[in-house]
mmCIF file as Biopython writes it, N, C-alpha, C and O atoms, coordinates in Angstrom:
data_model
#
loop_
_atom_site.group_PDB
_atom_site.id
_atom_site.type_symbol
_atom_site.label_atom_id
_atom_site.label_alt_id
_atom_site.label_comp_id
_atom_site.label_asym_id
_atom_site.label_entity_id
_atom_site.label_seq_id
_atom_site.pdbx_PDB_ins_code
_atom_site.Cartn_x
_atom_site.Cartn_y
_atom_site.Cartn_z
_atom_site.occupancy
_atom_site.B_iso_or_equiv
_atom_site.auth_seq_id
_atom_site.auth_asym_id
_atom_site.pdbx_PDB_model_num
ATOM 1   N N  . UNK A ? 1  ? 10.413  -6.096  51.365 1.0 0.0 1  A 1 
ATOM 2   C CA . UNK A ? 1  ? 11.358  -7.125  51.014 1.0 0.0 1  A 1 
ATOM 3   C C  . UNK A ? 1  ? 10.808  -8.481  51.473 1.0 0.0 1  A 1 
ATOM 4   O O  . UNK A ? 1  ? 10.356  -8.637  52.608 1.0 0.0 1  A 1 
ATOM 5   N N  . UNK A ? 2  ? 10.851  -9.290  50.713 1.0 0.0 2  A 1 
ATOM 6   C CA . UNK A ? 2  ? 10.584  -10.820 50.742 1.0 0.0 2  A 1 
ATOM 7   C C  . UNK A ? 2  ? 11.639  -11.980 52.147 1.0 0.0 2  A 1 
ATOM 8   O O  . UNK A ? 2  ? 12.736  -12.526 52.025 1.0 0.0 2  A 1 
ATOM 9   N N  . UNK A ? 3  ? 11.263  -11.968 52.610 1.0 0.0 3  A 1 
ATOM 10  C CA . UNK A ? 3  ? 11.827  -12.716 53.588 1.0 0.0 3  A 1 
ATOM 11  C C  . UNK A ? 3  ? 11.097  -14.265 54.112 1.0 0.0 3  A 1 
ATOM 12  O O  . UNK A ? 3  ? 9.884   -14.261 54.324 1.0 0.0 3  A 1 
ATOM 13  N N  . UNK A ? 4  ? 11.826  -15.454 54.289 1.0 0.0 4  A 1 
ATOM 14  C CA . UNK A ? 4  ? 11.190  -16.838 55.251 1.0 0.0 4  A 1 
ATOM 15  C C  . UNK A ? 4  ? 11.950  -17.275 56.312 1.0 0.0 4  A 1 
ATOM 16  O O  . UNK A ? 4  ? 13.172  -17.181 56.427 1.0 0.0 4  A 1 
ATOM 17  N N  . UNK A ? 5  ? 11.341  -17.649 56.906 1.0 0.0 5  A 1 
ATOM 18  C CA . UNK A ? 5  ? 11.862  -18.240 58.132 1.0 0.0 5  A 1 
ATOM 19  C C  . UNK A ? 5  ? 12.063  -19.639 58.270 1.0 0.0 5  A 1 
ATOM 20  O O  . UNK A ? 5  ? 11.018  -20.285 58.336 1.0 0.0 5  A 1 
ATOM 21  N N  . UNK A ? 6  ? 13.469  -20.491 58.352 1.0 0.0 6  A 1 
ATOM 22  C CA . UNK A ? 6  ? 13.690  -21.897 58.394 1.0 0.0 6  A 1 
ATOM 23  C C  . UNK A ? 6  ? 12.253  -22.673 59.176 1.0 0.0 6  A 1 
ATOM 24  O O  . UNK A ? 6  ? 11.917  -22.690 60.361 1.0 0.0 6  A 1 
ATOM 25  N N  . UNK A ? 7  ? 11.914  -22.991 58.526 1.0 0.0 7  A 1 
ATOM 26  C CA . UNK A ? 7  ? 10.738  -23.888 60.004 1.0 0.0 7  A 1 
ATOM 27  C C  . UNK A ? 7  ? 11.189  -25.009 60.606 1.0 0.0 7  A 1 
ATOM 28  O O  . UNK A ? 7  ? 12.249  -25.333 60.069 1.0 0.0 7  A 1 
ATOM 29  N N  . UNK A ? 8  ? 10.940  -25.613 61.306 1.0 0.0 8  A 1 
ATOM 30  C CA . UNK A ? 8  ? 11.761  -26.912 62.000 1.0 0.0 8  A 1 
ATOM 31  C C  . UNK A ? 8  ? 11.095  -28.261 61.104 1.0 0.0 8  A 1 
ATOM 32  O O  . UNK A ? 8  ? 9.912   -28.492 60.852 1.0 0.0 8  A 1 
ATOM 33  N N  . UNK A ? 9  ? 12.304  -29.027 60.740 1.0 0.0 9  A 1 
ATOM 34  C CA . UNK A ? 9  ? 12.161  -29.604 59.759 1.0 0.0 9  A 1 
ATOM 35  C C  . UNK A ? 9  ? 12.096  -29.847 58.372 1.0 0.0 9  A 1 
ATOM 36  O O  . UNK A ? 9  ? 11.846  -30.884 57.757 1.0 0.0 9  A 1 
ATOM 37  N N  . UNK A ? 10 ? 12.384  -28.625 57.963 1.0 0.0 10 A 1 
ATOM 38  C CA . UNK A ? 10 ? 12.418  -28.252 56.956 1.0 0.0 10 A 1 
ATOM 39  C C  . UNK A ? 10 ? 13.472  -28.078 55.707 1.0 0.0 10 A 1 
ATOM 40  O O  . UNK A ? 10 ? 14.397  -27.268 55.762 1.0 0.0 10 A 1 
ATOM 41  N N  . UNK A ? 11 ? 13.249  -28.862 54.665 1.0 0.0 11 A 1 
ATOM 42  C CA . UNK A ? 11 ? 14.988  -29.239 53.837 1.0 0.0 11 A 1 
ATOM 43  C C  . UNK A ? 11 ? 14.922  -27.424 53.450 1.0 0.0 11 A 1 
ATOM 44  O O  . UNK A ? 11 ? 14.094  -26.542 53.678 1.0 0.0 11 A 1 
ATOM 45  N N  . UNK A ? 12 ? 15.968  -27.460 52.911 1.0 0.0 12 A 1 
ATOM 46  C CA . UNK A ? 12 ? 16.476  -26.212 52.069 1.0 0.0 12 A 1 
ATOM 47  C C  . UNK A ? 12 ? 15.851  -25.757 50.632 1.0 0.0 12 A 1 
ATOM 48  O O  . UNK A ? 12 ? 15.723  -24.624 50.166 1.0 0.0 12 A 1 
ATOM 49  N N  . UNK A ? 13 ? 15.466  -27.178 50.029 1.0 0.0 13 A 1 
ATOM 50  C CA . UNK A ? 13 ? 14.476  -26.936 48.741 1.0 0.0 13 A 1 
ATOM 51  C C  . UNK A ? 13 ? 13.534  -26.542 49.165 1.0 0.0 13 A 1 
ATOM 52  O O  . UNK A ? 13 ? 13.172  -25.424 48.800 1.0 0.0 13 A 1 
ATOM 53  N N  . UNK A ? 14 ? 12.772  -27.257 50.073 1.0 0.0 14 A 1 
ATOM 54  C CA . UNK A ? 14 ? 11.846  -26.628 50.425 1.0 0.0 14 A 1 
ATOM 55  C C  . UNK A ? 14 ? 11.211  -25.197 50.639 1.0 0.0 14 A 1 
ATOM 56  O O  . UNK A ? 14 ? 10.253  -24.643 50.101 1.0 0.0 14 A 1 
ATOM 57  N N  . UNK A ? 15 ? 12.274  -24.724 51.820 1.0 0.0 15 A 1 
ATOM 58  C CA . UNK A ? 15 ? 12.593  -23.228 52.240 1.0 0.0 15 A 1 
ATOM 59  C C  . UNK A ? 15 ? 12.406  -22.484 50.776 1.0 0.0 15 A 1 
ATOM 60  O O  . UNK A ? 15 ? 11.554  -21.627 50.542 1.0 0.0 15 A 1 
ATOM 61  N N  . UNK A ? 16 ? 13.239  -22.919 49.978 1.0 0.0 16 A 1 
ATOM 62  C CA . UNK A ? 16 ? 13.394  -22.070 48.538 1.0 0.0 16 A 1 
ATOM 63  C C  . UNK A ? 16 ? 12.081  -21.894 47.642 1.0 0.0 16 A 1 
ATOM 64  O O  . UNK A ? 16 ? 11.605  -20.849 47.198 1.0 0.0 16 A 1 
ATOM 65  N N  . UNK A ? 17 ? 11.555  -23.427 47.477 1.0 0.0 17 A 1 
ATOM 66  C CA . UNK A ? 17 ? 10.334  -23.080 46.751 1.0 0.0 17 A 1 
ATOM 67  C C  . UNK A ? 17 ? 9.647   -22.210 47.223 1.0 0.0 17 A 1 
ATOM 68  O O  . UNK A ? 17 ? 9.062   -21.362 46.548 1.0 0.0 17 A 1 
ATOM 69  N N  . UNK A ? 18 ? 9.610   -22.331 48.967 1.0 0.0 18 A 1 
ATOM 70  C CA . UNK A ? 18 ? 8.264   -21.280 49.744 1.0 0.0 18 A 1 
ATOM 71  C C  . UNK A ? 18 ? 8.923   -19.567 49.414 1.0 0.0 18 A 1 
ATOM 72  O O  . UNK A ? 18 ? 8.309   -18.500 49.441 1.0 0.0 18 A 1 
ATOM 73  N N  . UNK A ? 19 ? 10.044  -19.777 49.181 1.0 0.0 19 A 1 
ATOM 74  C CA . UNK A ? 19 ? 10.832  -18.049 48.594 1.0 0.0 19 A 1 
ATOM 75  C C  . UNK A ? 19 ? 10.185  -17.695 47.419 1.0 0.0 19 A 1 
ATOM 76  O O  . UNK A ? 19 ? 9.509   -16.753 47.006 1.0 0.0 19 A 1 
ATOM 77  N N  . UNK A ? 20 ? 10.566  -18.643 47.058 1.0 0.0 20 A 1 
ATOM 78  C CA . UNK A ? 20 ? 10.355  -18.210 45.070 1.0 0.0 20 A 1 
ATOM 79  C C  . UNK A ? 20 ? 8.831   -17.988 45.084 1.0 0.0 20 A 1 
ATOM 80  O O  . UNK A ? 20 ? 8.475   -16.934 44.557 1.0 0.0 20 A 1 
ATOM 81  N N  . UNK A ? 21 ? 7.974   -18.688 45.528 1.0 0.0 21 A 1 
ATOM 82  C CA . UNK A ? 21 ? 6.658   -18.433 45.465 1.0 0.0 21 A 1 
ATOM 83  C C  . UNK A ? 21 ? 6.529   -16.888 45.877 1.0 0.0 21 A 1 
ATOM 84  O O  . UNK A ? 21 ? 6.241   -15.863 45.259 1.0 0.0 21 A 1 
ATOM 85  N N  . UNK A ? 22 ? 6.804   -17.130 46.941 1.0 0.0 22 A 1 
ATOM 86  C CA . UNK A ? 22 ? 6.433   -15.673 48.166 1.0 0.0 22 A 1 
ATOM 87  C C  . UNK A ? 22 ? 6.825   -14.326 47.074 1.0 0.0 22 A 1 
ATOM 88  O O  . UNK A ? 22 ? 6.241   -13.248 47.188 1.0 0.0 22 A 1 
ATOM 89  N N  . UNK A ? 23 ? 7.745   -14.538 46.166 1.0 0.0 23 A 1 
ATOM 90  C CA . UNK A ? 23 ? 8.655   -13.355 45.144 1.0 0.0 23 A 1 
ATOM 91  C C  . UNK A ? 23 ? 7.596   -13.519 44.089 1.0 0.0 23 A 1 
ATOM 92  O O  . UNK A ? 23 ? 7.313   -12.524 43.424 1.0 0.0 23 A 1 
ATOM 93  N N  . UNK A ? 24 ? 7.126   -14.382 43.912 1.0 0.0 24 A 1 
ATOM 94  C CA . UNK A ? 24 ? 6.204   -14.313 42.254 1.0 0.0 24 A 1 
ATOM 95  C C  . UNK A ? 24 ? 5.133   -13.482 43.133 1.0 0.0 24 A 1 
ATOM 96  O O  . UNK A ? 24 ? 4.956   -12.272 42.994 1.0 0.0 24 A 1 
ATOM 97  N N  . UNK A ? 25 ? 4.395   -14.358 44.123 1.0 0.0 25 A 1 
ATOM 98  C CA . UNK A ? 25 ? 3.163   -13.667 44.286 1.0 0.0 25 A 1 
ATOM 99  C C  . UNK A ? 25 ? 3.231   -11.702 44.755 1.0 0.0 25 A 1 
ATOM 100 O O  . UNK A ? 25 ? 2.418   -10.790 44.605 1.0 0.0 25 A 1 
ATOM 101 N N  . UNK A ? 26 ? 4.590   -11.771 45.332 1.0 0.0 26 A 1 
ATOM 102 C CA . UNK A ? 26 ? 4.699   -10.530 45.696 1.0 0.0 26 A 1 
ATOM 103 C C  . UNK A ? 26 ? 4.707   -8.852  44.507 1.0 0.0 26 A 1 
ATOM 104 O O  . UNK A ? 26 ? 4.537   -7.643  44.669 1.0 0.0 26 A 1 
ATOM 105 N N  . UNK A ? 27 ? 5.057   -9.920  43.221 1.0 0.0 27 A 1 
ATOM 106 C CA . UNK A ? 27 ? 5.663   -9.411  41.858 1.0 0.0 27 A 1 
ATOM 107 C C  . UNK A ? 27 ? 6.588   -8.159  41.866 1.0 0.0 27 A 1 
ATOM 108 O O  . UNK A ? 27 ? 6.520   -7.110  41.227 1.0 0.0 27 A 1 
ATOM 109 N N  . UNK A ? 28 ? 7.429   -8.584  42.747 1.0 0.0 28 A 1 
ATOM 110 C CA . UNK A ? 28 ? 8.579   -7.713  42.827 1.0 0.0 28 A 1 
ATOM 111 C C  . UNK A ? 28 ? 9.384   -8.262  41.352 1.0 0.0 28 A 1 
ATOM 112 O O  . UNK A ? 28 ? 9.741   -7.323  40.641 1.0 0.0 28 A 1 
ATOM 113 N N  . UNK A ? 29 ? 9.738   -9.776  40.766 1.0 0.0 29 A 1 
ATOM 114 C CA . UNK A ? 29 ? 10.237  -9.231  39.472 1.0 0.0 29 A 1 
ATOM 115 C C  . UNK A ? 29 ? 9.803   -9.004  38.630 1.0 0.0 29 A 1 
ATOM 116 O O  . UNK A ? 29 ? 10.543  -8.836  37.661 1.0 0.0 29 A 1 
ATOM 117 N N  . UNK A ? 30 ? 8.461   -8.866  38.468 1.0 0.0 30 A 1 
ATOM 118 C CA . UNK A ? 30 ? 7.716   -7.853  37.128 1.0 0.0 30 A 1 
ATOM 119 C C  . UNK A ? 30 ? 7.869   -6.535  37.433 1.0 0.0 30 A 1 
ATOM 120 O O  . UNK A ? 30 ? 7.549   -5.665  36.622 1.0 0.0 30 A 1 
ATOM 121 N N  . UNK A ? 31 ? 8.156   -6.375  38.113 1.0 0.0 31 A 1 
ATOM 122 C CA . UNK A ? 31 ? 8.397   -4.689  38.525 1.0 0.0 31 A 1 
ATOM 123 C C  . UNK A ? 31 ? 9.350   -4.533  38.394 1.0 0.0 31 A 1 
ATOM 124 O O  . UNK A ? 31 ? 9.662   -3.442  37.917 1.0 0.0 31 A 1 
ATOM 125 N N  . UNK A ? 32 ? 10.424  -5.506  38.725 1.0 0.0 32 A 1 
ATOM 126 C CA . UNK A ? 32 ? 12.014  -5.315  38.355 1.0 0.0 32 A 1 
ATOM 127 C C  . UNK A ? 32 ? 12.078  -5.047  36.842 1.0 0.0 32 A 1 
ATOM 128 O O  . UNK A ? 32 ? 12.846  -4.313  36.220 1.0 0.0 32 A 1 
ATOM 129 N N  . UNK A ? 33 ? 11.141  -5.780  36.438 1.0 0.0 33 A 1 
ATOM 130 C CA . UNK A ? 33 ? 12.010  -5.700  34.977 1.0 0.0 33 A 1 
ATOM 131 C C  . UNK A ? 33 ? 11.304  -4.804  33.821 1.0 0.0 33 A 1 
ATOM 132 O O  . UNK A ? 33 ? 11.760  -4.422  32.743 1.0 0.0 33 A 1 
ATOM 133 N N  . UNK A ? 34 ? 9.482   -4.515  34.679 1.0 0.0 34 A 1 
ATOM 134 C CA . UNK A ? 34 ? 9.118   -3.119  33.960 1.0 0.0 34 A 1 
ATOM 135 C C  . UNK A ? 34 ? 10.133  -2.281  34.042 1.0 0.0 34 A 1 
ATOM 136 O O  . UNK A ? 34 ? 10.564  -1.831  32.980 1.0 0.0 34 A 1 
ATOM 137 N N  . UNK A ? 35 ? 10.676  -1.921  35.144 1.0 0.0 35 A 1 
ATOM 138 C CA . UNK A ? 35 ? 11.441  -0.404  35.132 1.0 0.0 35 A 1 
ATOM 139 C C  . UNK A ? 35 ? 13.279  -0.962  35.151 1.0 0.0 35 A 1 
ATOM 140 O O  . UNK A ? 35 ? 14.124  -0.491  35.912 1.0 0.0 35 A 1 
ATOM 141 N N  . UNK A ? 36 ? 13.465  -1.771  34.376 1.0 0.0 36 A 1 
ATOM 142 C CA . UNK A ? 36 ? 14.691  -1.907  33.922 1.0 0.0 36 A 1 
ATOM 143 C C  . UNK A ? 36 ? 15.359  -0.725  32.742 1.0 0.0 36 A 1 
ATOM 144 O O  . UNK A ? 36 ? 16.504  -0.328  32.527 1.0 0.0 36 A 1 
ATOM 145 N N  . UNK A ? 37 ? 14.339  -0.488  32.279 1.0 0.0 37 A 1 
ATOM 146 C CA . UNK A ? 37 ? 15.020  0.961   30.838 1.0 0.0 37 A 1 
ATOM 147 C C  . UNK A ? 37 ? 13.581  1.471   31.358 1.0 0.0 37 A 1 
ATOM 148 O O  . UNK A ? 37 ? 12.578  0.828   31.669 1.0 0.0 37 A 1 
ATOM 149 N N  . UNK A ? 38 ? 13.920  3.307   31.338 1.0 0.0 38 A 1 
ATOM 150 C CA . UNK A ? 38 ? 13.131  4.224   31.505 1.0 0.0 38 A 1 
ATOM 151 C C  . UNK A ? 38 ? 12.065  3.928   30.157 1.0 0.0 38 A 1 
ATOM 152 O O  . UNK A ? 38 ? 12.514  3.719   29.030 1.0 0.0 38 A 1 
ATOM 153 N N  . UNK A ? 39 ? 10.367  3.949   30.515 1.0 0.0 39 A 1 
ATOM 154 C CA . UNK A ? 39 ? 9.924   4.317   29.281 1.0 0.0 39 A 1 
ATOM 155 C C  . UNK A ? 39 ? 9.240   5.482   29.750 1.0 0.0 39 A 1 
ATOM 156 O O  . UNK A ? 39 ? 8.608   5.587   30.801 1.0 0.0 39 A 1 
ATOM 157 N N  . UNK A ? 40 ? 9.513   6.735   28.471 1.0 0.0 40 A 1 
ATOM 158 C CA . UNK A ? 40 ? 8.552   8.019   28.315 1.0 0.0 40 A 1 
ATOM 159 C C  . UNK A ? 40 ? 7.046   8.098   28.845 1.0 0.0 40 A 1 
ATOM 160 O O  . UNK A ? 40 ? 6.899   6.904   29.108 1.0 0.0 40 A 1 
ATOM 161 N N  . UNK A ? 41 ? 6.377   8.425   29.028 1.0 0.0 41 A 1 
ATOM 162 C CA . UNK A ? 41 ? 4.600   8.232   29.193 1.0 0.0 41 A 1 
ATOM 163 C C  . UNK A ? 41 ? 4.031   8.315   27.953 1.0 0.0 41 A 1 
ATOM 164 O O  . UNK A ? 41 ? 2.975   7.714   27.755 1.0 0.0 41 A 1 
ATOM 165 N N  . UNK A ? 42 ? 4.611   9.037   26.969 1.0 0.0 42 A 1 
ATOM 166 C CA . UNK A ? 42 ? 3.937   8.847   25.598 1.0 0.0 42 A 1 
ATOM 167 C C  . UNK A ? 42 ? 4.499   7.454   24.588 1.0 0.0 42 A 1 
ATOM 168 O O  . UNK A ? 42 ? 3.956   7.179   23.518 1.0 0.0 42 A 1 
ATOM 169 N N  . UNK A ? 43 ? 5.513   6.779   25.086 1.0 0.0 43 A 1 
ATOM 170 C CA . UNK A ? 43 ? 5.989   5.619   24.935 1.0 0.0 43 A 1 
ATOM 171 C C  . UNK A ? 43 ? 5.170   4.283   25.246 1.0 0.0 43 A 1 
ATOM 172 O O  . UNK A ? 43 ? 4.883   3.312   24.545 1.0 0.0 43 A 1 
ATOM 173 N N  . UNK A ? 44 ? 4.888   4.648   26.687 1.0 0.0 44 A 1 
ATOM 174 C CA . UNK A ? 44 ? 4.283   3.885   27.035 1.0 0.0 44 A 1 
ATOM 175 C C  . UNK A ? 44 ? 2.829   3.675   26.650 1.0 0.0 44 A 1 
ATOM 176 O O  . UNK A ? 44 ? 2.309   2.574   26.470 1.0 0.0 44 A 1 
ATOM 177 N N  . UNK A ? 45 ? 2.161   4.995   26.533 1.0 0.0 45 A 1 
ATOM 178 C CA . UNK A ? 45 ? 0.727   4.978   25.452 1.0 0.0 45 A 1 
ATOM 179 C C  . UNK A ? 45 ? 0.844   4.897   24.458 1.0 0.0 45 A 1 
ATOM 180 O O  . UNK A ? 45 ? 0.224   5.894   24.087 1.0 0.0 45 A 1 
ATOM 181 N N  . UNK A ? 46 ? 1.233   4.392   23.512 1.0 0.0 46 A 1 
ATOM 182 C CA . UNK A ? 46 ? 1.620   3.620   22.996 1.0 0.0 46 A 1 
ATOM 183 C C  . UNK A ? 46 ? 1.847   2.520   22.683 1.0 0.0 46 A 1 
ATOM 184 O O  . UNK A ? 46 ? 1.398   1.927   21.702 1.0 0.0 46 A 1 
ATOM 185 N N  . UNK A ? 47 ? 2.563   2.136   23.476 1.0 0.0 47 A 1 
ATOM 186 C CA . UNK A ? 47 ? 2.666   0.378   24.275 1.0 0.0 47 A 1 
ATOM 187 C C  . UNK A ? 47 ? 1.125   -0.305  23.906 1.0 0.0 47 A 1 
ATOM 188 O O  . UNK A ? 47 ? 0.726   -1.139  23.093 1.0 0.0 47 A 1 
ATOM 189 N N  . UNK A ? 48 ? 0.301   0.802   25.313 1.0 0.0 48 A 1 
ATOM 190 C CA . UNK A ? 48 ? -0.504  0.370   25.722 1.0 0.0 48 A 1 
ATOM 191 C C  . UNK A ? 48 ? -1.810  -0.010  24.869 1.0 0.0 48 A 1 
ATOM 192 O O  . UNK A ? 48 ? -2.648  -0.884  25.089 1.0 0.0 48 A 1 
ATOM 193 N N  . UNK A ? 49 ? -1.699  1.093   23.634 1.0 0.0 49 A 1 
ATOM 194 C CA . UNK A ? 49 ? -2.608  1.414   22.860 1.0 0.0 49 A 1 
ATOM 195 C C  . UNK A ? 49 ? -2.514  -0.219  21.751 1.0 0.0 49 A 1 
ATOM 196 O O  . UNK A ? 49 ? -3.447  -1.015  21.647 1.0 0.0 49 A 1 
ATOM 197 N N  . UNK A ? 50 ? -1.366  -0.332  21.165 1.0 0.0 50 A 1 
ATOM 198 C CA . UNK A ? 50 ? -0.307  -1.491  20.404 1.0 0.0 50 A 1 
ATOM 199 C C  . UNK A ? 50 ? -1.167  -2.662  20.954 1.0 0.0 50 A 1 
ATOM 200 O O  . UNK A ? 50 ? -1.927  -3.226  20.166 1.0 0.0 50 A 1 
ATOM 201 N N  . UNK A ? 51 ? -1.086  -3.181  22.602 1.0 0.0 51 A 1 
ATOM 202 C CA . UNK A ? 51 ? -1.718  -4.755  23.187 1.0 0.0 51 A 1 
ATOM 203 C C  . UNK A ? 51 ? -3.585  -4.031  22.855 1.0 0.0 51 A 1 
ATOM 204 O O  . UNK A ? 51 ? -4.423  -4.708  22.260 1.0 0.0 51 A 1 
ATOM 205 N N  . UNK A ? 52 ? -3.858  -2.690  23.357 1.0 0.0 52 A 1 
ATOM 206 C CA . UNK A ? 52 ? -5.170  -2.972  23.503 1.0 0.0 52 A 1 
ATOM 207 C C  . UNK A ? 52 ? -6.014  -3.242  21.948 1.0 0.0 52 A 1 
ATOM 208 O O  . UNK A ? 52 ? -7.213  -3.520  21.917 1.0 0.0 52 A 1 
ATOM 209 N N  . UNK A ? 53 ? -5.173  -3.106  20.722 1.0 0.0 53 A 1 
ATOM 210 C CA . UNK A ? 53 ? -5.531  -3.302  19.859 1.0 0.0 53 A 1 
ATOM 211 C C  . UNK A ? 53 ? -5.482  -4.793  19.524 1.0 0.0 53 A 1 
ATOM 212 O O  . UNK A ? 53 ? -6.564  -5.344  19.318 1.0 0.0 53 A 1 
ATOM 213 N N  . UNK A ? 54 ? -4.339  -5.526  19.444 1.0 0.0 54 A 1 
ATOM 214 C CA . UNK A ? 54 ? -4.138  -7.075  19.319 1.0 0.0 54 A 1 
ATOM 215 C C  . UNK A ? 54 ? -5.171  -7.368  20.246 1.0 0.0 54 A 1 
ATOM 216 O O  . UNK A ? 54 ? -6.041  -7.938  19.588 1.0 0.0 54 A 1 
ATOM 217 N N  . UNK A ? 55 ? -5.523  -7.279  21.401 1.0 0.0 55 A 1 
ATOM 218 C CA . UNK A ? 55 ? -6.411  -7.626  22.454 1.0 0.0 55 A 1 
ATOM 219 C C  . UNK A ? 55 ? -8.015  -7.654  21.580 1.0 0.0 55 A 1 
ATOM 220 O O  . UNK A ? 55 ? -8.866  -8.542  21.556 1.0 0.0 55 A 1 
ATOM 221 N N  . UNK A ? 56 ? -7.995  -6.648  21.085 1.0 0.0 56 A 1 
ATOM 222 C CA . UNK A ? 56 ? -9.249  -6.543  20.230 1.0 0.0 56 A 1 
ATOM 223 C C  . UNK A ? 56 ? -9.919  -7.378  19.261 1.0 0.0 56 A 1 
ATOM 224 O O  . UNK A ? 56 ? -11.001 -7.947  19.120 1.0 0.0 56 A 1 
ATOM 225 N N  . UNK A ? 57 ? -8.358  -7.145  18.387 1.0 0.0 57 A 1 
ATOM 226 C CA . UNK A ? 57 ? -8.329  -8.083  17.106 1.0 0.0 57 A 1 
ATOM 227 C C  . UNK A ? 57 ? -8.512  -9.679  17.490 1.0 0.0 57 A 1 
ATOM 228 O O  . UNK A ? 57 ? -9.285  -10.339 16.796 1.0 0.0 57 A 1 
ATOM 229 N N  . UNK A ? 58 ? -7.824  -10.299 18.571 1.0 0.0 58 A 1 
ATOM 230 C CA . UNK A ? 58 ? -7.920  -11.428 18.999 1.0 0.0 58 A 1 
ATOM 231 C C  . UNK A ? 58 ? -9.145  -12.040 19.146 1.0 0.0 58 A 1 
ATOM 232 O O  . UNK A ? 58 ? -9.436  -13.198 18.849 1.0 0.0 58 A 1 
ATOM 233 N N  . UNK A ? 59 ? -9.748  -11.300 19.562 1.0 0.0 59 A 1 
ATOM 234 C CA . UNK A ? 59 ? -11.010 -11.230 20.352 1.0 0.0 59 A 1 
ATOM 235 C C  . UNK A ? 59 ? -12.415 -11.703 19.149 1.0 0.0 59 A 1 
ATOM 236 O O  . UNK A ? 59 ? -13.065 -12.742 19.038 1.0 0.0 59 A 1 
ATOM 237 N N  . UNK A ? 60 ? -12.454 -10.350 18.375 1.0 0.0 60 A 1 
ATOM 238 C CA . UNK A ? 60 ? -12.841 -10.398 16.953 1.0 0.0 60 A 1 
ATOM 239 C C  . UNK A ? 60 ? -12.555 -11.923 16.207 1.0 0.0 60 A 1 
ATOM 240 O O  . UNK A ? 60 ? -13.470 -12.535 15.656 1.0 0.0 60 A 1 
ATOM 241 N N  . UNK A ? 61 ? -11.451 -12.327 16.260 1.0 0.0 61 A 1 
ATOM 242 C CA . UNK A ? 61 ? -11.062 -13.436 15.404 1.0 0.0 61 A 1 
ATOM 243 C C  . UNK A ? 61 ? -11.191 -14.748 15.932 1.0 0.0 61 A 1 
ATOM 244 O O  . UNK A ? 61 ? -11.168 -15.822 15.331 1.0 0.0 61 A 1 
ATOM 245 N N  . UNK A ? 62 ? -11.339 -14.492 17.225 1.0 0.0 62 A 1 
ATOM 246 C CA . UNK A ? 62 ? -12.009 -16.099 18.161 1.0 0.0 62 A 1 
ATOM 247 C C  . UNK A ? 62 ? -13.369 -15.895 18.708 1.0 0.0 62 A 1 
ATOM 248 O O  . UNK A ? 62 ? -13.964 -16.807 19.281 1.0 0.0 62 A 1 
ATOM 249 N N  . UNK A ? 63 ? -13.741 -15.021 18.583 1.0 0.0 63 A 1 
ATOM 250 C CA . UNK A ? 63 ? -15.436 -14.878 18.688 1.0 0.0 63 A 1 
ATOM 251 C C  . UNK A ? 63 ? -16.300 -15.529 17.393 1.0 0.0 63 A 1 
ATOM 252 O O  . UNK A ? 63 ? -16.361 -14.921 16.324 1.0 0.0 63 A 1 
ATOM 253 N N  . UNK A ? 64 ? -17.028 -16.961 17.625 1.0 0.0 64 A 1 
ATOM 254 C CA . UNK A ? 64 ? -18.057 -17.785 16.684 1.0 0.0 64 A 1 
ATOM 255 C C  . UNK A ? 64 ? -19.357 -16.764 16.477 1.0 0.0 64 A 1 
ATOM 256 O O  . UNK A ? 64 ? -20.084 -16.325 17.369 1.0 0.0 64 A 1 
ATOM 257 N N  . UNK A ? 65 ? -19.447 -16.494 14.936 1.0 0.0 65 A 1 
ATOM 258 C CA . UNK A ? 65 ? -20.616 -15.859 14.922 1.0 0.0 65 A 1 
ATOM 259 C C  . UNK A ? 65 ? -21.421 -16.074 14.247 1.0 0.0 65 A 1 
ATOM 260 O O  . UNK A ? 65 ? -22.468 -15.430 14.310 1.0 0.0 65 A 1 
#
């Protein structure tokens, strides 16, 4: 769990930005929101198969040849 400690001197925005950072870098909400709805494992290969193709194609189509 993500936790900060007031430092002396320190406004409240402040405190917050150093939160919010500390939560991105930690990527507790990409994880929140991968496993928001169950996906299958053959769902998910799938998924996976779906980007590694666009990934490809992209690739192919911005590569000067």
């Amino acid at each position: 769990m993500t936790s900060v400690i007031l430092r002396p001197n320190e406004s409240q925005d402040q405190l917050l930005k150093r939160f919010r950072k500390k939560v991105v870098k930690s990527g507790v909400l990409s994880t929140v929101r991968r496993k928001r709805w169950f996906i299958s494992k053959s769902e998910l290969r799938r998924v996976e198969k779906k980007k590694s193709m666009r990934r490809i194609k992209r690739r192919q189509l911005s590569s000067p040849e």
